[in-house]
N, C-alpha and C positions, 0 to 999 in steps of 0.2 A: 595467524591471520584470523582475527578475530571475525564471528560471525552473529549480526544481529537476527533473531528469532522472529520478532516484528516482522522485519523485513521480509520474510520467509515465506508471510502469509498473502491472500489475496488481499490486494488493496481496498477492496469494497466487503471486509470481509463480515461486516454487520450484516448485511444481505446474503451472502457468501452461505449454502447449504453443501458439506462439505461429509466425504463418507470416507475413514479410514479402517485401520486397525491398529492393537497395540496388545503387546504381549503383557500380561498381567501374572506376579508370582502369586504367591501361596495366599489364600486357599485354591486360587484357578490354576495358577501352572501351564497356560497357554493364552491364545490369541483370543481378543475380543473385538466384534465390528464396535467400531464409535460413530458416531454424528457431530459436527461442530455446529451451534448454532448459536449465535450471535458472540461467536469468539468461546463459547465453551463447551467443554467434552462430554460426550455422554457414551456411557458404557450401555450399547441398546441389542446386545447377543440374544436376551431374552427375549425377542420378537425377532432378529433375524441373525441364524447361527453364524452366517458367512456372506460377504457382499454378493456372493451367488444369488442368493437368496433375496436379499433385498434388492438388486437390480431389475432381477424377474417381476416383481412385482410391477402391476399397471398405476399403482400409486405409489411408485418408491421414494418420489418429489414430496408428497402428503406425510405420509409415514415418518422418513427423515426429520421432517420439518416438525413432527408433536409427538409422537411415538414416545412413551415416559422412559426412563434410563439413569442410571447410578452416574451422579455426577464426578466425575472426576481431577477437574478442574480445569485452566486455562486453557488454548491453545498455545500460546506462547509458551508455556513450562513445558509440554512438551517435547517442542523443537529444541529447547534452550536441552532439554534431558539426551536429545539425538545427538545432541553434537559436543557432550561431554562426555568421550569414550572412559573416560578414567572413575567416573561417577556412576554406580550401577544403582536408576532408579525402578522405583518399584514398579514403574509402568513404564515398558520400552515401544516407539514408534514400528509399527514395520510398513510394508510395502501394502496400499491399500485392494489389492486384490487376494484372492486366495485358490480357490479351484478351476479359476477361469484357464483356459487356454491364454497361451503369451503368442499371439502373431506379429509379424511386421513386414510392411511395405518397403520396399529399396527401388530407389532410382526415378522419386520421382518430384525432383527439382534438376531442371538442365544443369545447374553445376556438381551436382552428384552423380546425375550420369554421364558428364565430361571425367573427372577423376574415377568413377570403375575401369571405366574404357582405357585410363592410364593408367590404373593399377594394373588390369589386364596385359596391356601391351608393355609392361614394365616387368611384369615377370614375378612383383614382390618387390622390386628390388628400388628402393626409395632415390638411388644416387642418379637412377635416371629421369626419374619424373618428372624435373622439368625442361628437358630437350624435347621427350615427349608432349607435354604440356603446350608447348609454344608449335610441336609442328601442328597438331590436331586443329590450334585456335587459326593456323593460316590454312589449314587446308577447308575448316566448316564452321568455325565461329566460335561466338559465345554465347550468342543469345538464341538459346535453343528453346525457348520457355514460352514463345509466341505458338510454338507447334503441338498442336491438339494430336494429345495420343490416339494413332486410327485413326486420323483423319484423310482423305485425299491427302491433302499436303503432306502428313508424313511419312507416307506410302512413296509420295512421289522422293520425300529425302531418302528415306531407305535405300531406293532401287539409283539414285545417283551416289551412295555411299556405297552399296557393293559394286558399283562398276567403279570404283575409285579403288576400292579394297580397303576402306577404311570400315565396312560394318562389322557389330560385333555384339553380343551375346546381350551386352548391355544395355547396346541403342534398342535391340528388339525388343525389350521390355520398359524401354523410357519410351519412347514414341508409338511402338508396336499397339496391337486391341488390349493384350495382356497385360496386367499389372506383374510386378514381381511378389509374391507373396508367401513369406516364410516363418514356420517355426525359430522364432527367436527365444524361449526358453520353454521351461515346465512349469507346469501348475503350481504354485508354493516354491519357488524358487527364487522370484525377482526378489531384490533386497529395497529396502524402503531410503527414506530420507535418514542424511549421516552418517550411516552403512558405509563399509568400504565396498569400491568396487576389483573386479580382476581382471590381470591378462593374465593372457597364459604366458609362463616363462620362456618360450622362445622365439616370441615375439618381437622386434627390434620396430617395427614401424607400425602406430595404432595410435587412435585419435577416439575423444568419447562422437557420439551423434547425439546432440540435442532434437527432440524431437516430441511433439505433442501426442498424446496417448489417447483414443478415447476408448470407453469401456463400455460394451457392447451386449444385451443380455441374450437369452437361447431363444426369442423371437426375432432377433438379429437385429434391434432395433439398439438404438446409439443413446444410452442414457445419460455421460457426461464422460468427462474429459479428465485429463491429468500429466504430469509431465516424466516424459522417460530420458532415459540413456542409454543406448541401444551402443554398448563399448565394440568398437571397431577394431581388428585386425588385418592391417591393411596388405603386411606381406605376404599372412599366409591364404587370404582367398585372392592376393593377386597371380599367386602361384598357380593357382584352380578354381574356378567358381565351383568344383566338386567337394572341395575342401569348407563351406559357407559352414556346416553346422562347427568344424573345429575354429573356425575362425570368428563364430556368433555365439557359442552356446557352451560356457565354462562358466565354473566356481563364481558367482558376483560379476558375471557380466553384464546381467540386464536389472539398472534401477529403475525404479518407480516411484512416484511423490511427487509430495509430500501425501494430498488428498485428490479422493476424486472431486468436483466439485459437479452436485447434479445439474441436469438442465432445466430453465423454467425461466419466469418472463424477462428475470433479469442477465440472465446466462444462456444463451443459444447457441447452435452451428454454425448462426452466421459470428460469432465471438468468435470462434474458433477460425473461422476462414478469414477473419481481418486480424489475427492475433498475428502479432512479433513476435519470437522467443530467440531470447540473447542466452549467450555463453560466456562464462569466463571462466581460462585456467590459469591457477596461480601455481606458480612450481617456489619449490622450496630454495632452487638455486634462484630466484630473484625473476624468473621468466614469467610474462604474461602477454596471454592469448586473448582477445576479445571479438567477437561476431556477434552479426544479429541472421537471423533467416524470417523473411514475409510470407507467412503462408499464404497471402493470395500471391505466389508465385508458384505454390504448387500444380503440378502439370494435370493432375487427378483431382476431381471433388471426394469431401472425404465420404460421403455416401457412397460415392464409384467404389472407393476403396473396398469399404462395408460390402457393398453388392457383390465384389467380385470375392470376399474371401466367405461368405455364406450364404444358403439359399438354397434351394432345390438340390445341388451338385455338391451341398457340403452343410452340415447340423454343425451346433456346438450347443450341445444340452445344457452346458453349466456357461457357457454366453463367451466370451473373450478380449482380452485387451490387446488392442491393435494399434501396434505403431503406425505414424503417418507417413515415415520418411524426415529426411533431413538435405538441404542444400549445404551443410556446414562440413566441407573435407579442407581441414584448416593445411595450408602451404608454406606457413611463415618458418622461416629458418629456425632452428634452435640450439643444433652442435655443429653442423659444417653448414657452407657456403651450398647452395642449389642441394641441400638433403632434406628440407623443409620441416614438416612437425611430427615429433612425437613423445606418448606421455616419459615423464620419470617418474620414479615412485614415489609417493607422496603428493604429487601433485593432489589442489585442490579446485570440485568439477565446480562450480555452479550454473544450473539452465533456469531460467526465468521469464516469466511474461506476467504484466500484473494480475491477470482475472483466476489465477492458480496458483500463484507465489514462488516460489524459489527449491529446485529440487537441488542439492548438496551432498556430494561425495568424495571420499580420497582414493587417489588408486594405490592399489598394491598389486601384487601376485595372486592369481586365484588357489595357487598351493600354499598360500601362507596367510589368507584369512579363514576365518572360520570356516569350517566345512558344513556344509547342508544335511542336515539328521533329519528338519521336521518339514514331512510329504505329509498326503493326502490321507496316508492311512492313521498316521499319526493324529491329524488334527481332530477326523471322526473320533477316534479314540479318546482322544481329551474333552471331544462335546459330551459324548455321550456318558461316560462317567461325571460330568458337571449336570447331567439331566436338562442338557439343551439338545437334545434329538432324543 
């Protein structure tokens, strides 16, 4: 399944100011922040050791954009380098954050909190989903998406849902004041663009979540965006929502990519609130899945989001990347009749929206890819013998 690198990128990527990282061998032996501007790389560690660092800043937009830097050549050779596992180039893509906190939002597209509430009420167990599916939509609909979270009205649904006996854990935090808000991995752990990603092996029912990212600095303030995959296992937090961190937080569960791309006149929040982002998964037996989700049908603005996971009631000194949510809990059949979707290995992910490009990954086992060695101490470790801290 061949994949074009072009294509990868932002469509307007001349204008496109763009923040990753890439791992660089000998003499460095570790990660360097880059900038892409106007389609080319610039190695710019020596002015900011970690996207930490340049997020924080009040001119990271300025800085990006002229900040001098060892060039390292295209954008496109890069991707084209992520997605030739067999080929070890000298400069490998990773995942453009690094010491940030990984948060993410759940449940907040009404078709994502219609499928928790069936995961929930399903036990895990995928053969039921859609008996459950069809009674929910006769008993309260589909279009939950008009109801303003906390608002009267969804007060007034709530309190007509438990006297039905249909409320649950999940509507409280779709419709509820509360957002759902969770540790979805560790600092240096998300895997970047072409990376595989993982389930856990005994997993039988799991779907990826496309979902827009944006990357947040330790003033809490929202500097740009990017695209994730927040890998879903569906049996085993339908079994317990106690169960979330086993069933969110393994080996290459949570990707990230390609770049961040910063904000400024021509890339805003409100880009992000009219953005599309489509999915496709292509499986090796011949199967293909395709969706798109509107984020203006998110239930939350993503400031809401931002305010409720930082603020007076909670710091993030080195800043954070926060998933938005996702409406995309794909139902299409794939091995029986009413058992709906789920991955095989190999399958190949991609999420996209033009103003960020195309994030790309294969799944596997998170026991059988690479294991995670380089944390936080490690990376200090590597600056500071490079005399970048």
């Amino acid at each position: 399944m061949p994949i074009d690198p072009a294509s990868c990128l932002p469509s307007d990527l001349d204008r496109a100011l763009l923040v990753g990282r890439v791992w660089r061998g000998s003499p460095h032996n570790g990660p360097s922040v880059i900038v892409i501007r106007h389609g080319q790389v610039f190695d710019v560690t020596a002015s900011a050791p970690t996207t930490s660092d340049l997020f924080d800043r009040d001119d990271a937009a300025a800085v990006a954009r002229s900040v001098p830097g060892e060039l390292l050549g295209q954008a496109h050779e890069l991707l084209q380098g992520a997605i030739q596992p067999h080929e070890h180039p000298a400069i490998r893509l990773l995942a453009p954050c690094d010491v940030q906190a990984i948060k993410a939002c759940g449940v907040t597209f009404a078709v994502s909190l219609l499928e928790r509430v069936i995961e929930e009420q399903a036990g895990g167990d995928a053969g039921r989903a859609a008996d459950i599916r069809a009674s929910l939509h006769a008993l309260i609909g589909t279009d939950l998406a008009k109801i303003k979270p906390g608002s009267p009205a969804a007060m007034r649904l709530k309190e007509e849902l438990k006297r039905r006996g249909a409320w649950s854990q999940y509507m409280e935090v779709g419709i509820g004041e509360d957002a759902e808000v969770f540790t979805k991995s560790q600092p240096m752990s998300a895997v970047g663009f072409g990376a595989e990603v993982g389930l856990y092996p005994t997993s039988a029912w799991n779907n990826p979540e496309p979902e827009v990212v944006l990357a947040v600095n330790a003033a809490g303030r929202a500097v740009g965006a990017t695209l994730g995959n927040d890998v879903n296992l569906r049996d085993i937090e339908g079994r317990s929502a106690l169960l979330l961190g086993k069933a969110k937080d393994n080996n290459g569960s949570c990707a990230i990519g390609p770049f961040v791309r910063l904000f400024d006149d021509h890339f805003t929040l409100d880009t992000i609130r009219e953005a599309s982002v489509s999915l496709l998964i292509e499986g090796e037996d011949g199967f293909v899945l395709e969706g798109v989700s509107h984020m203006r049908e998110i239930s939350r603005d993503p400031l809401d989001l931002v305010s409720q996971t930082c603020g007076p009631h909670h710091q993030y000194p080195d800043g954070f990347m926060l998933f938005l949510g996702t409406m995309f809990s794909p139902i299409k059949d794939r091995d029986t009749a009413g058992g709906g979707f789920t991955h095989h290995l190999g399958d190949l992910v991609t999420i996209a929206t033009p103003a960020l490009g195309a994030l790309v990954n294969t799944v596997r086992l998170s026991t059988e890819i690479a294991p995670w060695r380089f944390g936080v101490r490690a990376l200090y470790r590597n600056l500071a013998a490079r005399g970048l801290i």
